[in-house]
N, CA, C and O atoms as CSV, one atom per row, in Angstrom:
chain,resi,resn,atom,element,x,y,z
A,1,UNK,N,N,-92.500,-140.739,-71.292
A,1,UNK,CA,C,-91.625,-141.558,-70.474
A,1,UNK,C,C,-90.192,-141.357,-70.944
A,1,UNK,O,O,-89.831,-141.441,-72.118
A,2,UNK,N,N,-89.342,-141.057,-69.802
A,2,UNK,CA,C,-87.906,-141.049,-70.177
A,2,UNK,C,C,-86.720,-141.890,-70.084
A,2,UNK,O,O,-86.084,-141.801,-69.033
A,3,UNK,N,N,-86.328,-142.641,-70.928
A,3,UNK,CA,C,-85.279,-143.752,-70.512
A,3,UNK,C,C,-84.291,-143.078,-71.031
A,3,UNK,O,O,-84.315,-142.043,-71.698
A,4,UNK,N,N,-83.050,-144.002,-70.539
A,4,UNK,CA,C,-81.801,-144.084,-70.657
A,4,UNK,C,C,-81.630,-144.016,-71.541
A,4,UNK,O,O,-82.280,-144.823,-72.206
A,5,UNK,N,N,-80.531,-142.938,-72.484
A,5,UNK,CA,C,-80.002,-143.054,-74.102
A,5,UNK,C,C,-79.845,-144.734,-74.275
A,5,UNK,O,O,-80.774,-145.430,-74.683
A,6,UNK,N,N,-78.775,-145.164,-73.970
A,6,UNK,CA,C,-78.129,-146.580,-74.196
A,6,UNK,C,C,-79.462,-148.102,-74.206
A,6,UNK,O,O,-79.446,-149.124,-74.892
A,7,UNK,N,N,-80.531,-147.613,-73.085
A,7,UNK,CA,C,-81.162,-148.382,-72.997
A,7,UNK,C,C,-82.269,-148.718,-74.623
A,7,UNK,O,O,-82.708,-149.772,-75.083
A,8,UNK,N,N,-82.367,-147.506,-75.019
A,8,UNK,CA,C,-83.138,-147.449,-76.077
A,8,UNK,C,C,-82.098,-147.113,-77.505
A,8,UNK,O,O,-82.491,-147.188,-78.669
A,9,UNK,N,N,-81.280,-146.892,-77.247
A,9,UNK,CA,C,-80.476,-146.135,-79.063
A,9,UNK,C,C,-80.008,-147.898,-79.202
A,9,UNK,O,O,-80.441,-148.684,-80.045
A,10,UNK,N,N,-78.974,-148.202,-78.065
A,10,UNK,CA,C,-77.948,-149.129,-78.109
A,10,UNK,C,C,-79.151,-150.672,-78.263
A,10,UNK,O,O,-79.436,-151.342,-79.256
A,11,UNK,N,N,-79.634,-150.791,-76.752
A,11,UNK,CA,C,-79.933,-152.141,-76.575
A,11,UNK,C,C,-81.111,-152.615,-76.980
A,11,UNK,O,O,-81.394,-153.813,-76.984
A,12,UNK,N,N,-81.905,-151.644,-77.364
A,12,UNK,CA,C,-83.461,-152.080,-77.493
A,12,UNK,C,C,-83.439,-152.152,-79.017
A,12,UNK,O,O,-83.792,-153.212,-79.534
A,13,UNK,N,N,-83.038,-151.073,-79.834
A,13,UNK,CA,C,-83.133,-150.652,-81.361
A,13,UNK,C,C,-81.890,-151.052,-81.802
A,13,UNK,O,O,-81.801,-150.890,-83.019
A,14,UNK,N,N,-80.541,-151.672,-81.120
A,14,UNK,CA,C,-78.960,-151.483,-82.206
A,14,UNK,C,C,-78.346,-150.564,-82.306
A,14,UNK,O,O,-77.119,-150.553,-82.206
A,15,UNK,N,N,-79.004,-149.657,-82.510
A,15,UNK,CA,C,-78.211,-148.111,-82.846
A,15,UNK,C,C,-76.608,-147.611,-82.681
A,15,UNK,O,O,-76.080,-147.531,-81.572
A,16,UNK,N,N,-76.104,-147.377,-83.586
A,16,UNK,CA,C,-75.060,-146.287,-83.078
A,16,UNK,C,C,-74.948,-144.828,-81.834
A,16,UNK,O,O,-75.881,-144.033,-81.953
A,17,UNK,N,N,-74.344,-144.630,-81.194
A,17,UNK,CA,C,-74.685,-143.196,-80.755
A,17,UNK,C,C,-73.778,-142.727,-80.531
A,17,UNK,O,O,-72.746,-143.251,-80.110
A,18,UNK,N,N,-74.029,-141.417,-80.818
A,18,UNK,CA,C,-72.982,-140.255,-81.047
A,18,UNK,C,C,-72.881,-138.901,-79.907
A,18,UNK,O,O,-73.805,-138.200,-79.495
A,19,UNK,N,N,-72.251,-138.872,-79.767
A,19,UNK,CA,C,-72.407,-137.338,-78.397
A,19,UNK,C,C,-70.781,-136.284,-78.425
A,19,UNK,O,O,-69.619,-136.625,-78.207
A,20,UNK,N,N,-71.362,-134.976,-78.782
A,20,UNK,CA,C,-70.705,-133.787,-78.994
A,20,UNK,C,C,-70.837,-133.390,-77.441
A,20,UNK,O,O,-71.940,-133.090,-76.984
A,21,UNK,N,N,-69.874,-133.395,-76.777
A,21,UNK,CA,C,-69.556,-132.790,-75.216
A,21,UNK,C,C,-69.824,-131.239,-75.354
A,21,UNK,O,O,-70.558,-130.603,-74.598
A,22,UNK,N,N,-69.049,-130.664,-76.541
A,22,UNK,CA,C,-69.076,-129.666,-76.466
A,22,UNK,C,C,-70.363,-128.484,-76.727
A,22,UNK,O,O,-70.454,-127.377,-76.195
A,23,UNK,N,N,-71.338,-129.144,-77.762
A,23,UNK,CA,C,-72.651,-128.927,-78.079
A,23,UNK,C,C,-73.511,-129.543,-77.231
A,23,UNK,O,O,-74.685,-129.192,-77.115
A,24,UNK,N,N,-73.058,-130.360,-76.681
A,24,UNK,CA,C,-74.388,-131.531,-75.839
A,24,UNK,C,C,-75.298,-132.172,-76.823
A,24,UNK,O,O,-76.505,-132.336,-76.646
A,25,UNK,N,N,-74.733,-132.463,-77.700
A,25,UNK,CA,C,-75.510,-132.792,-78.905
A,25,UNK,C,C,-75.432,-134.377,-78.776
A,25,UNK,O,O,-74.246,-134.662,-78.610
A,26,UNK,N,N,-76.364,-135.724,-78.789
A,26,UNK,CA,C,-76.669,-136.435,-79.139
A,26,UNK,C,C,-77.026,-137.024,-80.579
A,26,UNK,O,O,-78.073,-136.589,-81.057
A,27,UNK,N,N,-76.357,-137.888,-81.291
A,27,UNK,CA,C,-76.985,-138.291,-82.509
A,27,UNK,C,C,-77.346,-139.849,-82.493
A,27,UNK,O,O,-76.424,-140.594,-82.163
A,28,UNK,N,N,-78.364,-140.330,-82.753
A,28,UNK,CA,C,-78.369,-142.032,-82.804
A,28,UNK,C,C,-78.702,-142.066,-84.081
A,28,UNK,O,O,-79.615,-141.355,-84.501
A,29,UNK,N,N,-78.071,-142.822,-84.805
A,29,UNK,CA,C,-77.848,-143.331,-86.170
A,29,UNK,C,C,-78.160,-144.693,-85.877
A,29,UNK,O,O,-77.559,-145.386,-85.056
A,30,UNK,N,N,-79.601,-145.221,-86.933
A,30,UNK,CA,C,-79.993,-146.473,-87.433
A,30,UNK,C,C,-80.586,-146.963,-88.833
A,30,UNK,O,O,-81.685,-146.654,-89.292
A,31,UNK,N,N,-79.340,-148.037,-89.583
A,31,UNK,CA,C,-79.473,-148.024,-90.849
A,31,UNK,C,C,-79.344,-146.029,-91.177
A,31,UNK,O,O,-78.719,-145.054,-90.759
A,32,UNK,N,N,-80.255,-146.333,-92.043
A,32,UNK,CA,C,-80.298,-145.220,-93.291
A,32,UNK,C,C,-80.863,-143.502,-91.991
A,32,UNK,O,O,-80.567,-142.338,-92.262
A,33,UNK,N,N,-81.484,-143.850,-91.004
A,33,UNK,CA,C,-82.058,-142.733,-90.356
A,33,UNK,C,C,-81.134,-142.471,-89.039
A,33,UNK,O,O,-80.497,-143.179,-88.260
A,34,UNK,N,N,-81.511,-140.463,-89.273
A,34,UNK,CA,C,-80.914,-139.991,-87.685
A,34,UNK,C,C,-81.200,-139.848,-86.984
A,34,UNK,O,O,-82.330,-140.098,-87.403
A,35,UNK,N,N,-81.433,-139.528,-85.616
A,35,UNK,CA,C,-82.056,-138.205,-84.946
A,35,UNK,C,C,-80.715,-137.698,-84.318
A,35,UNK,O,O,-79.739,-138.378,-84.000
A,36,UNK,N,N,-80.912,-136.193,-84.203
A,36,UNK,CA,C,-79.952,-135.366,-83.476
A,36,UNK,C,C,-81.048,-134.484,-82.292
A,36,UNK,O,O,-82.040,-133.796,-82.532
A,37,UNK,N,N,-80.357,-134.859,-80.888
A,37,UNK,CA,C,-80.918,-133.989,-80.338
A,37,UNK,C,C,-79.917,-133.365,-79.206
A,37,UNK,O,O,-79.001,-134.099,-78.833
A,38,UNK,N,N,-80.044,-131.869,-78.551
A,38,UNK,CA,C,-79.588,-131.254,-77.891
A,38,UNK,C,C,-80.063,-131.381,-76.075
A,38,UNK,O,O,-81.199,-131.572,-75.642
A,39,UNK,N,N,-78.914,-131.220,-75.355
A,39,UNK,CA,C,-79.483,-131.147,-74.496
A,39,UNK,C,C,-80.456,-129.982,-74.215
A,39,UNK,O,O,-80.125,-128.851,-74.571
A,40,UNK,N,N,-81.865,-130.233,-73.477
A,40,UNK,CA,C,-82.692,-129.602,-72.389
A,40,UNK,C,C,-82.931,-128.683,-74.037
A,40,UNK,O,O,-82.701,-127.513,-73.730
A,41,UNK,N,N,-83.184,-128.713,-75.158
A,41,UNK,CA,C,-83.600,-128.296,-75.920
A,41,UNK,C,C,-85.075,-129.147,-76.470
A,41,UNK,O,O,-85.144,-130.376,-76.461
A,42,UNK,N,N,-86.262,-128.200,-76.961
A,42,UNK,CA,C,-87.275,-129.187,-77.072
A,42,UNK,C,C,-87.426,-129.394,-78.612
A,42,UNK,O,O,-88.429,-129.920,-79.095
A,43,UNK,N,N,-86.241,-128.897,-79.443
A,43,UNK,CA,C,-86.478,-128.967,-80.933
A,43,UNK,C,C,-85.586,-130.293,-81.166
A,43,UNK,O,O,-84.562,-130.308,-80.482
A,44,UNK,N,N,-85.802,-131.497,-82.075
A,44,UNK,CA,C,-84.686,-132.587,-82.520
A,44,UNK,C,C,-85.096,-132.238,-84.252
A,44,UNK,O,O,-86.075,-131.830,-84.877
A,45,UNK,N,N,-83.831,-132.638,-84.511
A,45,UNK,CA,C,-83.879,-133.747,-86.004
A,45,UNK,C,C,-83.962,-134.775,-86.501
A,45,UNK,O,O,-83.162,-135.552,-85.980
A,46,UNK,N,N,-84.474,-135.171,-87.191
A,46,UNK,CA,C,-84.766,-136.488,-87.826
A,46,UNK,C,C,-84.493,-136.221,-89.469
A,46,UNK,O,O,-85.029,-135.527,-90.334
A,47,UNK,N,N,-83.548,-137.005,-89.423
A,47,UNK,CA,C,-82.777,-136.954,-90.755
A,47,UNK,C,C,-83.092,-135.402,-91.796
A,47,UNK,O,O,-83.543,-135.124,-92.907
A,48,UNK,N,N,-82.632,-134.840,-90.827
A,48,UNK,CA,C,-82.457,-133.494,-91.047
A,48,UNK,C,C,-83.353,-132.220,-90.667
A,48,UNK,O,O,-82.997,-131.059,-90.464
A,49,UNK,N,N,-84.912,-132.933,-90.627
A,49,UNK,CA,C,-85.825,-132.455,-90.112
A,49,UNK,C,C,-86.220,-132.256,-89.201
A,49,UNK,O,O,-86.398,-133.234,-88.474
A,50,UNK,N,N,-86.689,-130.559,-88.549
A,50,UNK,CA,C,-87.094,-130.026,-87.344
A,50,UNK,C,C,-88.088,-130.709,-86.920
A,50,UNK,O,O,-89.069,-130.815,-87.657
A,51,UNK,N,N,-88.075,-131.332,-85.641
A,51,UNK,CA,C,-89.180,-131.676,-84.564
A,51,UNK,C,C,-89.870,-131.028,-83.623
A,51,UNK,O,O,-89.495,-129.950,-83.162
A,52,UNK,N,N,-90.571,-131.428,-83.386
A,52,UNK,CA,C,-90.240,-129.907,-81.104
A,52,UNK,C,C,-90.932,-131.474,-80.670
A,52,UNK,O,O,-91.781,-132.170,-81.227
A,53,UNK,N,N,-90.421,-131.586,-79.860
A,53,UNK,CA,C,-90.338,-132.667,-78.610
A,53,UNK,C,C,-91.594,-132.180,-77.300
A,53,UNK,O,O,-92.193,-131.157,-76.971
A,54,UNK,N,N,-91.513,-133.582,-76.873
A,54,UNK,CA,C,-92.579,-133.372,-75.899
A,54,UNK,C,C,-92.077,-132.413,-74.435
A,54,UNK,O,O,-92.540,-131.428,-73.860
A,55,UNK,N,N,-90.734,-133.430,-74.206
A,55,UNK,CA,C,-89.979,-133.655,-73.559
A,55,UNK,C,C,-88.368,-133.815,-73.899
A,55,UNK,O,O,-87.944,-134.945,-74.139
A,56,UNK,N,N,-87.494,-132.708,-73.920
A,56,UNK,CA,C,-86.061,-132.668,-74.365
A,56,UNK,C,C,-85.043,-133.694,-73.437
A,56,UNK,O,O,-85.067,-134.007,-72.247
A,57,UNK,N,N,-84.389,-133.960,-74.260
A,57,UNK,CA,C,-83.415,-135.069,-73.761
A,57,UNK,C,C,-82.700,-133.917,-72.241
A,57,UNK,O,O,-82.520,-132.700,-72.212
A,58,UNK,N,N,-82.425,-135.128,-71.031
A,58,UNK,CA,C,-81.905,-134.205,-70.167
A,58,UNK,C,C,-80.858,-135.036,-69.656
A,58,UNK,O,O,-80.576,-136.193,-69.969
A,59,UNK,N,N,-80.467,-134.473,-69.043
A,59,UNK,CA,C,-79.025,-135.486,-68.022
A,59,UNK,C,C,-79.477,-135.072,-66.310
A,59,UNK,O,O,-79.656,-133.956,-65.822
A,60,UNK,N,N,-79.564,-136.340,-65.713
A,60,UNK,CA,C,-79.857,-136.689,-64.366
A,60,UNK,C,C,-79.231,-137.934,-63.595
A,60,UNK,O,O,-79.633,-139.090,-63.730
A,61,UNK,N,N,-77.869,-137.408,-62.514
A,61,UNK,CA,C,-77.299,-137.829,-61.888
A,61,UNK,C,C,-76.110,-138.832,-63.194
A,61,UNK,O,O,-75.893,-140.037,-63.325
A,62,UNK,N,N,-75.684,-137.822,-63.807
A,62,UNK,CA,C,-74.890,-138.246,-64.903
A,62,UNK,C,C,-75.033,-139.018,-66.102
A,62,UNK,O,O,-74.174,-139.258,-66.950
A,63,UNK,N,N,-76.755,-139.530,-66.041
A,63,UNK,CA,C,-77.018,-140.500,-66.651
A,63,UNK,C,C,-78.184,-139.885,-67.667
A,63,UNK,O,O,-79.207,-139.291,-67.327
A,64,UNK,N,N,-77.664,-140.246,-69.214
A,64,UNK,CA,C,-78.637,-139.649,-70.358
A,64,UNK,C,C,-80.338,-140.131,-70.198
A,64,UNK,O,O,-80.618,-141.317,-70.022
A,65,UNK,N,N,-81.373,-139.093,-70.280
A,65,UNK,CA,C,-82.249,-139.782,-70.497
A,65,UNK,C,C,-82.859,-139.057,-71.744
A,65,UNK,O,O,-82.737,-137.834,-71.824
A,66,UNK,N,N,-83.649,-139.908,-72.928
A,66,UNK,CA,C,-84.470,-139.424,-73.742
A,66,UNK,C,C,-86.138,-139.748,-73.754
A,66,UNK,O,O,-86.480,-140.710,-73.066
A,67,UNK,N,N,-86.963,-139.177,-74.324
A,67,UNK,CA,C,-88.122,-139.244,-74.659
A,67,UNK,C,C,-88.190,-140.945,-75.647
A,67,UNK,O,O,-87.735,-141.116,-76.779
A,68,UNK,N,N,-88.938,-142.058,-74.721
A,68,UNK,CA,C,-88.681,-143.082,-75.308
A,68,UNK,C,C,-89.553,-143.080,-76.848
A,68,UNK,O,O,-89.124,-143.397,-77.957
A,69,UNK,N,N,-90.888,-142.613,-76.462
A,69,UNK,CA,C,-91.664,-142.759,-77.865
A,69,UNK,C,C,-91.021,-142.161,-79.096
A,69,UNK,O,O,-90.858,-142.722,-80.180
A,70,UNK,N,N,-90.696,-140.983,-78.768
A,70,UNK,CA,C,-90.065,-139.698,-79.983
A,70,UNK,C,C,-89.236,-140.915,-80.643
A,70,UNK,O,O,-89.427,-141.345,-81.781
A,71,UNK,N,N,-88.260,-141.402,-79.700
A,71,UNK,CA,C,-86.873,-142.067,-80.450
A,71,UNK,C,C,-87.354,-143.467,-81.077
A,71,UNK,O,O,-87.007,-143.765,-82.219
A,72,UNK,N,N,-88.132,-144.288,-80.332
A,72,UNK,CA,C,-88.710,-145.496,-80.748
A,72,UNK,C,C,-89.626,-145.316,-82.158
A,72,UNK,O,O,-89.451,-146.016,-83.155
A,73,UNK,N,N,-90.838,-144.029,-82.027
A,73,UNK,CA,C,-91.031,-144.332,-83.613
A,73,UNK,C,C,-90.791,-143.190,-84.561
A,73,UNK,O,O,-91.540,-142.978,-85.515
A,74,UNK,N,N,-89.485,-142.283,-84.222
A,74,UNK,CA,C,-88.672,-142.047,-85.416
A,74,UNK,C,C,-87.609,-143.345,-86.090
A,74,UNK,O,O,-86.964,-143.369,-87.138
A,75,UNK,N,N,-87.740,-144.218,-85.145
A,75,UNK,CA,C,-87.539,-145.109,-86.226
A,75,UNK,C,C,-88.050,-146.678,-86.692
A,75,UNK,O,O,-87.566,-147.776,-86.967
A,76,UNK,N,N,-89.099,-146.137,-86.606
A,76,UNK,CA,C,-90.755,-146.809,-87.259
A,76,UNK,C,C,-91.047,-147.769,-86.287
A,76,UNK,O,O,-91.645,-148.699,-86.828
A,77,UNK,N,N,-90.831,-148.021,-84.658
A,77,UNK,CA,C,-91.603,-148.832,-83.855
A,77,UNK,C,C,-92.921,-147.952,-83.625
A,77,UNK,O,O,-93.195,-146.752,-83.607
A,78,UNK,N,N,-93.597,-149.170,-83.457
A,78,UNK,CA,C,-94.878,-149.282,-82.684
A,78,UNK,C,C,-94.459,-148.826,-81.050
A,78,UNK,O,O,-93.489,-149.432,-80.595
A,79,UNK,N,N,-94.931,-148.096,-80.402
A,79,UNK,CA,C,-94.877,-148.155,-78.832
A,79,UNK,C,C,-96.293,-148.683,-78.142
A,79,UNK,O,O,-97.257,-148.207,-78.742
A,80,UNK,N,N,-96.568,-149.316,-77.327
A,80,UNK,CA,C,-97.347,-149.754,-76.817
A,80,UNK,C,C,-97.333,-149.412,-75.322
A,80,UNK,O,O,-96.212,-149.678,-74.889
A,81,UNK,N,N,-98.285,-148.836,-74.180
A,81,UNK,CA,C,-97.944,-148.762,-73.080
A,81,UNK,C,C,-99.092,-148.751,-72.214
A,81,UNK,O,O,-100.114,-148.070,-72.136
A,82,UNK,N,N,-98.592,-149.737,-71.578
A,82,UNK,CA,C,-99.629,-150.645,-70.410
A,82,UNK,C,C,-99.616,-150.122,-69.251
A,82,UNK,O,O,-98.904,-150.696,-68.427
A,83,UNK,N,N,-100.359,-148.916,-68.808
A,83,UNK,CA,C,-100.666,-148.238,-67.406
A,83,UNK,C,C,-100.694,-149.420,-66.050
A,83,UNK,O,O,-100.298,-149.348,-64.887
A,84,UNK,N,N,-101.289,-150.382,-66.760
A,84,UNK,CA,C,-101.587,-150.749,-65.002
A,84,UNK,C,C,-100.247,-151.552,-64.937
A,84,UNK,O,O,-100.186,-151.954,-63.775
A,85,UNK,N,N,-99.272,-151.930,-65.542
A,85,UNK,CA,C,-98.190,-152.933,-65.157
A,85,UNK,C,C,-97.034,-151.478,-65.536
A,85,UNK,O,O,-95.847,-151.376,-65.230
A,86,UNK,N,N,-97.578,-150.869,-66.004
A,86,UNK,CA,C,-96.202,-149.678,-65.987
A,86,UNK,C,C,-95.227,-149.574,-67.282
A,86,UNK,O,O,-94.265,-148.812,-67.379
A,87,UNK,N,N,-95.800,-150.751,-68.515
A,87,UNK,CA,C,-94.801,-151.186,-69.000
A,87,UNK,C,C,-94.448,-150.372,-70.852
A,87,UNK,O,O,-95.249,-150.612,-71.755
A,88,UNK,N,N,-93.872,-149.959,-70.971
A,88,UNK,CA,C,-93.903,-149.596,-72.141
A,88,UNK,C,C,-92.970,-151.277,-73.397
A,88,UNK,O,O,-91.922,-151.904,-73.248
A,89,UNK,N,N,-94.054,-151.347,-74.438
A,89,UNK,CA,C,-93.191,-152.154,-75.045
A,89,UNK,C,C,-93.472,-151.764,-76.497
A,89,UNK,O,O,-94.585,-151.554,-76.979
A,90,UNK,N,N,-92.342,-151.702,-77.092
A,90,UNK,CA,C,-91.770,-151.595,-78.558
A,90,UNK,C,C,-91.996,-152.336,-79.877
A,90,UNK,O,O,-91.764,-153.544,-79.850
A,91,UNK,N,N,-92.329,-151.905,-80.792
A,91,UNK,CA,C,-93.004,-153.642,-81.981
A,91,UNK,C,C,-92.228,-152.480,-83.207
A,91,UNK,O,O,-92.428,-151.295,-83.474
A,92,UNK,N,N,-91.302,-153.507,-83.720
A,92,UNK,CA,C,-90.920,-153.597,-84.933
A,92,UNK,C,C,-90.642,-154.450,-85.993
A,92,UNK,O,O,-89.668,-155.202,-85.975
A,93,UNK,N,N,-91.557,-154.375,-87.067
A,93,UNK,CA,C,-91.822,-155.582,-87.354
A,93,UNK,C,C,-90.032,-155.816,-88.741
A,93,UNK,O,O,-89.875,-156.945,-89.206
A,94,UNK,N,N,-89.379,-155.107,-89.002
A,94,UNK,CA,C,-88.401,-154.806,-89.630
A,94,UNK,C,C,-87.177,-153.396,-89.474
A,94,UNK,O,O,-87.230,-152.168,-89.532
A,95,UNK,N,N,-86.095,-154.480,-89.242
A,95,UNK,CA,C,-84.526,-153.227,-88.766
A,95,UNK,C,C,-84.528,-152.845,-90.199
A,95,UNK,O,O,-84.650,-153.373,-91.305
A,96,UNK,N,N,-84.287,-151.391,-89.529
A,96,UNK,CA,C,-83.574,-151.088,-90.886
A,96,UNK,C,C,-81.717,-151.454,-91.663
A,96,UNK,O,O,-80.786,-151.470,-90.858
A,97,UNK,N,N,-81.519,-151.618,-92.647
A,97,UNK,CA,C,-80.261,-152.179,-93.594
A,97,UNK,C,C,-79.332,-151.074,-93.034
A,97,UNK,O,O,-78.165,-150.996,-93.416
């Protein structure tokens, strides 16, 4: 499932986020952890470390979307997701400092 950068870095988790125009590079910084990812690329980082993604972050009708699970538990949520109501929901039982 793909949401909105902001919906998940910013409003759901806190996060900082970061974006290189010129790389298309995305970074969301929370507490102590990163991820960096590129656009329409299927490799990310996580605090420094190579991933390959299910699904690469893309841009559609100007608006960021990422891979919600990848980003939710690189930084240690639970994802939970309920087919018949559609709903994906998030459990963290501690933010990081």
């Amino acid at each position: 499932t793909m949401v909105p950068l902001r919906a998940i870095a910013e409003e759901a988790l806190g996060g900082e986020i970061g974006w290189d125009g010129l790389s298309k590079t995305i970074t969301i910084t929370l507490g102590k952890d990163q991820i960096s990812m590129i656009i329409n690329d299927p490799i990310a980082k996580v605090n420094g470390q190579d991933v390959e993604l299910d699904a690469p972050p893309t841009i559609i009708d100007g608006r960021t979307l990422v891979p919600v699970r990848f980003v939710a538990e690189s930084f240690g949520c639970e994802v939970l997701w309920d087919a018949a109501t559609r709903t994906v929901t998030l459990i963290r039982d501690v933010l990081p400092e």
